[in-house]
C-alpha positions in Angstrom: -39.0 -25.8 18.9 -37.6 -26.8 16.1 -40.2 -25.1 14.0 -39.8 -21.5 15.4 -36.4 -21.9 14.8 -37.0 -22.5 10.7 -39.6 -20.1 10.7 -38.1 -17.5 12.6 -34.8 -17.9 10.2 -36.6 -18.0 6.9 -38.6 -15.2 7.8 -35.3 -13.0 8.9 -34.0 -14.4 5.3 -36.7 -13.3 3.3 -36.4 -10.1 5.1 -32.9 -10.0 4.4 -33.1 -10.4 0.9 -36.1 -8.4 0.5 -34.6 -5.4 2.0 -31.1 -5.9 -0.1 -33.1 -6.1 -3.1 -34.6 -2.5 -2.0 -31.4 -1.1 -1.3 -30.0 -2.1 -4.1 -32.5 -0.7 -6.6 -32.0 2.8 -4.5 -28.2 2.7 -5.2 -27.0 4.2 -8.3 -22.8 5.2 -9.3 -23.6 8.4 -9.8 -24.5 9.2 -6.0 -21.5 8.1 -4.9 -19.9 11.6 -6.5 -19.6 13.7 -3.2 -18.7 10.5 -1.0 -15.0 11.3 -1.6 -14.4 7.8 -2.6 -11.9 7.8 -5.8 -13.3 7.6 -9.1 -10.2 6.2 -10.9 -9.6 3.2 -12.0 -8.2 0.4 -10.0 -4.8 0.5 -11.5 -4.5 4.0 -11.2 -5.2 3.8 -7.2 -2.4 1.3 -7.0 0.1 3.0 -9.3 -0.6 6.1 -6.5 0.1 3.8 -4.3 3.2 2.6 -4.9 4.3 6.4 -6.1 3.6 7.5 -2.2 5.0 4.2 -0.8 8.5 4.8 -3.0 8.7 8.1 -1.5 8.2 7.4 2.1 10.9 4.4 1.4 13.1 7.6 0.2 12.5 9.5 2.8 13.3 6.5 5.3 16.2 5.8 3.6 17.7 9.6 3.7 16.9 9.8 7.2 18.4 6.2 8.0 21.6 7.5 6.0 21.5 11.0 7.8 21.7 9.0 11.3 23.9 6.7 10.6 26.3 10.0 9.5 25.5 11.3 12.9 26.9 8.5 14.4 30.2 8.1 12.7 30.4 11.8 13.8 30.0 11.2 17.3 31.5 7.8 17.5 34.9 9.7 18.5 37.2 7.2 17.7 35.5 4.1 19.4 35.5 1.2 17.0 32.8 -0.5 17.5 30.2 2.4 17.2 32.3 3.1 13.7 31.4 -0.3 12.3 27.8 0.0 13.9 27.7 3.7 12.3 29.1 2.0 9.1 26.9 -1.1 8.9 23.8 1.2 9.2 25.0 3.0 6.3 25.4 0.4 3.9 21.6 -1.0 5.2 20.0 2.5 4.7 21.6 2.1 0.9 20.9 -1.2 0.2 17.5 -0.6 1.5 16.7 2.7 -0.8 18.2 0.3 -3.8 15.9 -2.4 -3.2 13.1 -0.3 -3.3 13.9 1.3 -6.6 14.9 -2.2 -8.3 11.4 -3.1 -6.6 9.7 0.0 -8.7 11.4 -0.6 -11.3 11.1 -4.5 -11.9 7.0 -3.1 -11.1 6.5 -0.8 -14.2 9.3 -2.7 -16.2 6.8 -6.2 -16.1 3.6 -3.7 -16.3 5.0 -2.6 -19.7 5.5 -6.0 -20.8 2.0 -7.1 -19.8 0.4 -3.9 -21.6 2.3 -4.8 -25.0 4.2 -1.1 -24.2 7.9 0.0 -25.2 10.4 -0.3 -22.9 13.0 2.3 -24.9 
């Protein structure tokens, strides 16, 4: 039993690797050109990243602010949904300024590492 088991496995291995090693030598970069896969470079694909990540944090923030507005409005005079309309504004700030002290502690130590200017 023992031995189908070892030949049964070596042979699926040697398949394995055998058919890899033919895939492999069909593969080339330059078919990968109407894949849609991006052809930029690794740092560039996280820099657009963090560029579309920034700008949904923005828009989150400017709709958090925008509700919280609504609900001063409507709070009528009741304290409680005041502070609760006032404590959501000061979270939807805090929040957007996080995010751009984020960004900007990002590309501040990605200049440093590239030997770049900062001024």
């Amino acid at each position: 039993m023992t031995k189908k088991i070892f030949s049964v496995s070596g042979l699926s291995l040697a398949l394995f690797f055998a058919l890899q090693k033919t895939a492999l030598a069909i593969w080339s970069p330059d078919s990968l050109a109407g894949s849609g896969l991006p052809d930029q470079s690794i740092y560039n694909i996280i820099v657009g990243i963090l560029d579309w990540l920034l700008t949904i944090v923005g828009i989150v923030g400017v709709i958090g602010f925008i509700i919280a507005g609504l609900m001063y409005l409507t709070s009528t005079g009741d304290d409680t949904k005041m502070k609760t309309a006032k404590s959501a504004m000061v979270a939807a700030i805090i929040g957007v300024i996080v995010a751009i002290i984020g960004v900007v502690v990002l590309r501040a130590v990605d200049t440093m590492l590239n030997a770049g200017y900062l001024f």
